[in-house]
N, C-alpha and C positions, 0 to 999 in steps of 0.2 A: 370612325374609330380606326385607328392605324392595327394593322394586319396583326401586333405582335401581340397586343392585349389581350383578347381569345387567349393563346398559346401560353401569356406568363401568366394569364387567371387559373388556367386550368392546370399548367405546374405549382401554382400555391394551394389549387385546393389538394391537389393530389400527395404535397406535401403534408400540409395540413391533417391530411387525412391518414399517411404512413405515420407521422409522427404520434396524432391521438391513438392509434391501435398500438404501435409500442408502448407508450406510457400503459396505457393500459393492462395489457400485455403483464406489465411491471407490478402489477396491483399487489401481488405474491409471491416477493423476492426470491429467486433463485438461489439456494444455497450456494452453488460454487462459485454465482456470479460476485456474492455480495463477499466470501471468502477474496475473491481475487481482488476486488472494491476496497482488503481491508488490506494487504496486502498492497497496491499501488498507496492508498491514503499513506502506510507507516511510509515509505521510500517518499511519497510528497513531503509528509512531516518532517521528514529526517533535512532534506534539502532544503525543507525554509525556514532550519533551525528551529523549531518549535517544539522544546522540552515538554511541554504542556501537555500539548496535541498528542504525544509520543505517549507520553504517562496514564493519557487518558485511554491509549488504545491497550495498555498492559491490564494481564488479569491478576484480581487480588493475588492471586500467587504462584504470581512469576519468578520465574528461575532462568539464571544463563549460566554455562560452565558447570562447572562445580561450585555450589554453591553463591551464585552471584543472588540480589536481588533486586527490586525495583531501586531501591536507594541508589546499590550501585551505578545501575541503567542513568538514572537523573545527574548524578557525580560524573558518569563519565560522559554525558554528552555536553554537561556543560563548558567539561576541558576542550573538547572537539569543539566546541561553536565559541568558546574564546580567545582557541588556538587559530581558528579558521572562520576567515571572512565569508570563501564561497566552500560547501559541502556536496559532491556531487555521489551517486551513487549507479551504476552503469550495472543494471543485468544482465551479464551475458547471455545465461539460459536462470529460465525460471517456470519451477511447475508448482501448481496448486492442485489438491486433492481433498476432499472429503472422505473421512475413515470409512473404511466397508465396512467396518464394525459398531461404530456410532456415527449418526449426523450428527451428533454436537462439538463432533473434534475435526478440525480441519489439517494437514500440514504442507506445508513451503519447502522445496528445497530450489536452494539458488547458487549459481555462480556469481559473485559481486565483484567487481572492484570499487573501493570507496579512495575517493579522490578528497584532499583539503587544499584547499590554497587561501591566500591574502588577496588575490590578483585575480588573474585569467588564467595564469598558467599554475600546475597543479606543482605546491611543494610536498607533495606528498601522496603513492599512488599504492591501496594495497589489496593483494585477490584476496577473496576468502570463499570459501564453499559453505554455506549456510544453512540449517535447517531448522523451521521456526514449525511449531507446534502451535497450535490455534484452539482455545474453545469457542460453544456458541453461551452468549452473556443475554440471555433476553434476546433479542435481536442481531445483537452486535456480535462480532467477531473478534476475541480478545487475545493479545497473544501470551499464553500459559508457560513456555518455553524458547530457550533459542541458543543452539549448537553453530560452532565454528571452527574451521579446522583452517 
C-alpha cells in the first residue's frame, strides 16, 4: 500500500468526523445564525432576480418608506430585473442582531451599493444605508420592514 493511503484515510475520517459533529451541532438552529442565513438568502435572491424567492422571504406585513407595501416590493423589482440584465449587490458593512427585547425580531443594518447593468460593466451604481427589520415566522425569518436613506 503506498505511504499516502494511511494519511489521506485518516484525513477523510477526521473530516468525516468535524463535519458530522457540525451538522449536528446544527440540530437547533442558532437564532443569529439563521437571521444572518436570511439575510445573505434576500442579497442571493435579489442577484438571481428571483421576485419570487424575494416575496417569499417578506412578511405578511410588510412595509418600506412610508407606506410602501409588498405589491410595491414585486412592482419595483420587476422594473429592476427588466431594466437589468446583471443585478449586483456589494455590502460594504453589514450587521445583524437579534432584539434584546424580543427573539422574535431580528434587525439589519447595512451599507449597500446596488449595481444594474445589461453587460459586465455596471450602467448604473447606487449607495444606500439600509435598515431591514426581521420577524421570526415559525422558523423562518421574515422581513417586516425596510428603511433607506
Amino acid at each position: 500500500m503506498p505511504p499516502f493511503i494511511p494519511s489521506l484515510r485518516r484525513l477523510l475520517v477526521v473530516t468525516l468526523a468535524a463535519t458530522t459533529l457540525g451538522l449536528a451541532g446544527c440540530g437547533k438552529t442558532d437564532p443569529q445564525a439563521a437571521l444572518e442565513a436570511a439575510v445573505q438568502a434576500l442579497q442571493d435572491n435579489l442577484e438571481a432576480r428571483d421576485t419570487s424567492a424575494v416575496m417569499d422571504q417578506l412578511h405578511a406585513s410588510f412595509q418600506a418608506g412610508e407606506g410602501l407595501d409588498a405589491e410595491w416590493a414585486r412592482r419595483t423589482m420587476t422594473l429592476m430585473f427588466l431594466r437589468y440584465t446583471n443585478v449586483r449587490i456589494v455590502a460594504v458593512t453589514r450587521n445583524s442582531r437579534i432584539d434584546s427585547g424580543s427573539s422574535q425580531v431580528g434587525h439589519t443594518e447595512a451599507r449597500v451599493l446596488v449595481t444594474g447593468a445589461q453587460g459586465l460593466i455596471p450602467e448604473r451604481a447606487e449607495p444606500y444605508a439600509v435598515q431591514l427589520q426581521w420577524r421570526l415566522d415559525g422558523s423562518d425569518w421574515k422581513l417586516i420592514d425596510l428603511q433607506w436613506e
